[in-house]
TORFIPA-464286 format. One record per residue: x, y, z of N, C-alpha, C in turn; residue in one letter. Coordinates in steps of 0.05 Angstrom, whole numbers, plus 5000, padded with zeros to 4 digits. Atoms other than C-alpha are relative to their C-alpha. Layout:
TORFIPA-464286
XYZXYZXYZA
...
//
This chain:
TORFIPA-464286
498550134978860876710278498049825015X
502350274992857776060306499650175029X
501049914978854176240372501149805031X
497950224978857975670414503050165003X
497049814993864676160404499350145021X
501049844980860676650443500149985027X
499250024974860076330496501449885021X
498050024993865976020501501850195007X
498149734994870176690498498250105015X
500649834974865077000545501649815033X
498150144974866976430601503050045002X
496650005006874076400580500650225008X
498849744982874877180592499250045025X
500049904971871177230650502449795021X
497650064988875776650680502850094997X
496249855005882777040650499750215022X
500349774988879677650687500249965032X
501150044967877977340759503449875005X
497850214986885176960760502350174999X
498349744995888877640746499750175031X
500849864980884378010801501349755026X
499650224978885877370845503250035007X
496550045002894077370830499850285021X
499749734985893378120851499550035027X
500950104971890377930917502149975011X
498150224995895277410922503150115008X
497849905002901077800909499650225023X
498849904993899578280953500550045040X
499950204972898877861013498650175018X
501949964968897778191084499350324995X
501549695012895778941037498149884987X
502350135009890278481014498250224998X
503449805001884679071037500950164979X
499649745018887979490983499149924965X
501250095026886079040925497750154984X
501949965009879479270906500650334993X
498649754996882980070911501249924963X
499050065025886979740844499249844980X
501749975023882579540803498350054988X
501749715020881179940750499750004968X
499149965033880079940679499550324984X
500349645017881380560635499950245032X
501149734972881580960711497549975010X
503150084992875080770722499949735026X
500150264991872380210780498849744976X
501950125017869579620742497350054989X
502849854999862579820761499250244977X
500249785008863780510735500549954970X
499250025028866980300669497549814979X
502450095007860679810658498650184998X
501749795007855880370664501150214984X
498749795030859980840612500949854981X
499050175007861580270576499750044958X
500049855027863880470496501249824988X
498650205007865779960443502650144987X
496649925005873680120431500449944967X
500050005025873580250360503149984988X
497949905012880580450353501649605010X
498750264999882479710381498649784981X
502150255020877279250347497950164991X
501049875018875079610293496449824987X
503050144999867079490275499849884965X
499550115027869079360200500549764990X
498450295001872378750216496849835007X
501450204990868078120216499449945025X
500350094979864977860272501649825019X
498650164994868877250269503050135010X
497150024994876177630262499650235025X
500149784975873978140325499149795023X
499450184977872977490365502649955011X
497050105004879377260341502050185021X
497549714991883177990358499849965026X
499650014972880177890432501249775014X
498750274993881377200444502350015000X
496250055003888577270420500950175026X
498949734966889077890473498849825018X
500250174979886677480525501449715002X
498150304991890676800513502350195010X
497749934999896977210514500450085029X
499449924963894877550587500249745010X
498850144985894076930611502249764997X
497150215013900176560575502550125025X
497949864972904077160610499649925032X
500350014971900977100673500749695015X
498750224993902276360680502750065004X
497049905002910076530667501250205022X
500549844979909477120713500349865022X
501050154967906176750776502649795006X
497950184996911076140758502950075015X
497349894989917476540769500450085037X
500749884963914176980842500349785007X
500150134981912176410862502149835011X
498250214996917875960855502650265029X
498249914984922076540888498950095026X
501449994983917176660941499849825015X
500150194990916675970954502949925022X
497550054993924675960963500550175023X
499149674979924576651012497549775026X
502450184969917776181063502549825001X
499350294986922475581067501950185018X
498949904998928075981080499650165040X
501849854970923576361133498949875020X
500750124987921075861166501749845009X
496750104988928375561185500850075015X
500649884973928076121220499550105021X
501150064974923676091267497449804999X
500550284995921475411269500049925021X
499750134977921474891320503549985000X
497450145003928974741346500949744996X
499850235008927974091325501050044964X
500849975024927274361255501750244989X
498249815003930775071248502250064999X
496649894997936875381228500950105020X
498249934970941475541284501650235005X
497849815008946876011251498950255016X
500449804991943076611279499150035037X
500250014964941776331353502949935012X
497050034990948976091363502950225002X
496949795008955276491376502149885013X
497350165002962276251369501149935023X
498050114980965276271440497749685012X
500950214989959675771456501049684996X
500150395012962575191415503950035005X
496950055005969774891410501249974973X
500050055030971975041343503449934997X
496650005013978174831300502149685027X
499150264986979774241356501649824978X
499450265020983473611336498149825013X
501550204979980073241393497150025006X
502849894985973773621423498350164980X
503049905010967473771398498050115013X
502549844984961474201420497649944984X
503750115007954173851402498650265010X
501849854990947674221409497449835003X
501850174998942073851436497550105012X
502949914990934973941442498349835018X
500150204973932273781512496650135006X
502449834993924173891522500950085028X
499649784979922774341576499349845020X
499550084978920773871622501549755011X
498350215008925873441616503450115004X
497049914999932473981637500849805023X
498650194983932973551703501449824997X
499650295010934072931669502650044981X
497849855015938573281616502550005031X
496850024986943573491671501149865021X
497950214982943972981716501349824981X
498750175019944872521655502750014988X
497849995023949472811604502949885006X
496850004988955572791641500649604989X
499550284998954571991641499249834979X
501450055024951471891570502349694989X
497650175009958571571546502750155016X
497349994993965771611560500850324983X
498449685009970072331551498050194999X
501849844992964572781562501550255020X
499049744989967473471589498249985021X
500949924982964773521653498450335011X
501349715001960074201663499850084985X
500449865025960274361598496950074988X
503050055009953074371583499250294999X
501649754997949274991576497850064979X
502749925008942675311559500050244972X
499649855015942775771500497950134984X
501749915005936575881477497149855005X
502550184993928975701487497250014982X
502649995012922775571450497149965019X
502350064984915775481473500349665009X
499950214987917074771488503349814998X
497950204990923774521486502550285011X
498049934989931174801507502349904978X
497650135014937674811464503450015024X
497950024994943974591496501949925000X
497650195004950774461490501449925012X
497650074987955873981513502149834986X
497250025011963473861493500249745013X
499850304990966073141490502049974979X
498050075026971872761448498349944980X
501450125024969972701380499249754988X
500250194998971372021375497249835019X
502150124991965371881422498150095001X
502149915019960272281375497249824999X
501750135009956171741357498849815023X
500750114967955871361428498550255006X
501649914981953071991451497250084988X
503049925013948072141401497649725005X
502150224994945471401411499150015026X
499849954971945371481489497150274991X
501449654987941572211480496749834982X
503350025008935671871437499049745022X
500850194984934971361490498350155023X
501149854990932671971538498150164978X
502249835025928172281475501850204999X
498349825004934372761473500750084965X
498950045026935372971401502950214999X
496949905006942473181379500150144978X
499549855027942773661322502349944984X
498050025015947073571260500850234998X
499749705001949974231270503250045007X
498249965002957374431259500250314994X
498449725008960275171273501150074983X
496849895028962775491216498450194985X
501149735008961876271207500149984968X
500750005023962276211138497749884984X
501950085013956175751119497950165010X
501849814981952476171175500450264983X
499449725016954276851134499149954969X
500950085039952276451061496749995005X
502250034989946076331098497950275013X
500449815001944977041123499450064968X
500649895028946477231050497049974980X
501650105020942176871020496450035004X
502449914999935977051054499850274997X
500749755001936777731048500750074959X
500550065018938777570978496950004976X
503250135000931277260972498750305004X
501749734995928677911008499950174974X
500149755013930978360962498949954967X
500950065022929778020899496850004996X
503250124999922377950915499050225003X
501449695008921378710926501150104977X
499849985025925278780858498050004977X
502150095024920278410823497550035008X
502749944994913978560860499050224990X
501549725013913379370833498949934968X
501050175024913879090761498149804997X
501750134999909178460769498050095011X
502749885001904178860805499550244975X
502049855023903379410752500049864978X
501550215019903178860702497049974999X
502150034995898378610737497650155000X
502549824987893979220750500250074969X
500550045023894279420671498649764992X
501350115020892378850648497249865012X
501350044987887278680698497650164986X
502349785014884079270663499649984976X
500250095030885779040584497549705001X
503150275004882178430609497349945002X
502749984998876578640636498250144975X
499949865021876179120582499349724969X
500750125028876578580528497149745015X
502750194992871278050570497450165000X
502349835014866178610563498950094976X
501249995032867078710492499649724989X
501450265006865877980484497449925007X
503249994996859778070519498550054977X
501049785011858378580484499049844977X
500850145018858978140419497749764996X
500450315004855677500445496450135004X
502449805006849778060462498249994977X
500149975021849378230393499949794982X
500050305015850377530357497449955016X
501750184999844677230402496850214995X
502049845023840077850380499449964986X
501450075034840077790311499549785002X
501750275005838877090318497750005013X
503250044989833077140358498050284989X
501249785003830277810334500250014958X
499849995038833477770258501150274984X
498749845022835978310212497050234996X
498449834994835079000211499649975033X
499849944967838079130278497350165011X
501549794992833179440324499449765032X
501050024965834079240397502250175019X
498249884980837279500456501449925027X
498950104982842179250502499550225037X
501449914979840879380581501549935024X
499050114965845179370649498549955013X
501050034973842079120705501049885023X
499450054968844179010779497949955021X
502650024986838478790811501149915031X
499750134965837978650901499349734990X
500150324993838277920900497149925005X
503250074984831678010946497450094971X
501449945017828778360884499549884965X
500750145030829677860824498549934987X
502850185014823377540818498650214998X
502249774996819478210826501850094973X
499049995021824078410767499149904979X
500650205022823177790725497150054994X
502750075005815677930731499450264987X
500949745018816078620710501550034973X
498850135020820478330651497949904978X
500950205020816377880626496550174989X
501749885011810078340624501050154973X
498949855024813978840584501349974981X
498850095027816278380534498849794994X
500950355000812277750539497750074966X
500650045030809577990455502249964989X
497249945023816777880437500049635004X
501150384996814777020459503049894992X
497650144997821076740476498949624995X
500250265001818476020471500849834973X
498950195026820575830399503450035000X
496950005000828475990420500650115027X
499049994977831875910473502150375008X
498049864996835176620507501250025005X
497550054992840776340533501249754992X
498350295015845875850508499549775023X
500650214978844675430570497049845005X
503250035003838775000558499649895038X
500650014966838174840647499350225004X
501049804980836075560654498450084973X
502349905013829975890632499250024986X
500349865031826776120569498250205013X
501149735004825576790565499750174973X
500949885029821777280516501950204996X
497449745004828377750519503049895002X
497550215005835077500505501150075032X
498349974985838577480574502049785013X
498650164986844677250614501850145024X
499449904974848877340680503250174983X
497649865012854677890662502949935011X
497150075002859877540701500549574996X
//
């Protein structure tokens, strides 16, 4: 197996692995601190499963070529993240549909649905003649609102106006007027910065509109128990198979630098950050007869040459 596969399927899994653990995050929004609690491979934390770490014979058998036990993982890893694209696409699209939804209502009243701040005796419904607007009047601006309205245009109900609900900066209120002089008053009301809502009573779109977010609600805890333990399995098949690709790319850049019969030994290390270079130096004593200088130990010729094959495990 060429030595460029290597370390392509090492990068490649570790990115399938980080964009699973990431979805899982993602998904599980404002339980975020509970992430790191779920993931696990084999029952194990990652950590833990690294330091017991056993090549899975019964999945990628050691008989098989090098090449077709790349193959077997690689294929298991496109497929997680073929699913997981497909997956995320769906949440998100219905997740996306449940925020807009949510943010309608409770928005600005410039901007928000209404159906749930309005109630029916407030408006004039079923008229031939009269109509009930709702208009949004900033807050410091009710004076101006009620001396005005009355005189905006012609047929204007007299007192009809009222306050009905309030946001941090404006006021919604309504006033009844002939229908016929709709559009006179909406022009009149932006002449005071008054905006006029397109907003027509009618319990039935208000009740499709109920529906439908709770609709949204429920479908989204439907699919959340399933898509997270997807997620949390395979989070673990993945990490699981990006370590046996290590494992391999290990082993491939061995025999190339060391040669045939086997005889070296692979080595975890976690070193303090503060303690790297005190490392590297006790490294290079205890191997510097093995003279890294005629081949490179890592596929990356920008970093070092060392007399011991190494590289970063994620």
């Amino acid at each position: 197996m060429p030595r460029g596969n290597c370390l392509i399927g090492s990068n490649s899994s570790s990115s399938i692995t980080k964009k699973v653990a990431q979805y899982m995050g993602d998904v599980l929004e404002e339980q975020k601190h509970k992430l790191e609690d779920n993931l696990t491979v084999n029952g194990l934390s990652p950590a833990a499963f690294l330091t017991k770490f056993q090549w899975d014979y019964a999945k990628y058998p050691v008989k098989q070529t090098l090449s077709s036990l790349y193959a077997i993982i690689s294929e298991q890893l496109t497929k997680i993240d073929s699913d997981l694209k497909a997956k995320s696409q769906s949440y998100n699209t219905l997740k996306g549909c449940l925020q807009n939804l949510e943010r309608k209502q409770t928005g600005s009243l410039l901007t928000r649905e209404l159906g749930d701040i309005v109630k029916r005796e407030q408006f004039i419904v079923d008229s031939e003649y009269l109509t009930t607007l709702v208009v949004v009047v900033p807050k410091n601006m009710y004076n101006d609102w009620k001396s005005n309205y009355e005189r905006m245009t012609d047929m204007v109900v007299p007192k009809s106006s009222e306050l009905i609900f309030e946001d941090q900066d404006n006021g919604l209120w309504t006033v009844t007027l002939f229908k016929k002089m709709t559009d006179d008053f909406k022009t009149q009301a932006r002449e005071f910065r008054f905006v006029v809502r397109d907003f027509t009573y009618d319990e039935k779109k208000i009740e499709e509109s109920r529906n439908e977010l709770s609709k949204l609600e429920s479908d989204k805890k439907r699919q959340f128990a399933p898509l997270f333990r997807w997620l949390k399995v395979n989070f673990g098949e993945a990490f699981s198979a990006m370590v046996h690709i290590k494992a391999l790319r290990v082993f491939v850049e061995s025999v190339l630098r060391y040669g045939l019969p086997v005889d070296f030994q692979a080595i975890l290390l976690e070193p303090n950050k503060k303690q790297q270079k005190k490392l590297r130096d006790i490294l290079k004593q205890l191997y510097n007869h093995l003279d890294g200088s005629s081949s490179s130990s890592v596929l990356d010729v920008s970093i070092n040459i060392y007399s011991y094959i190494y590289y970063c495990g994620t």
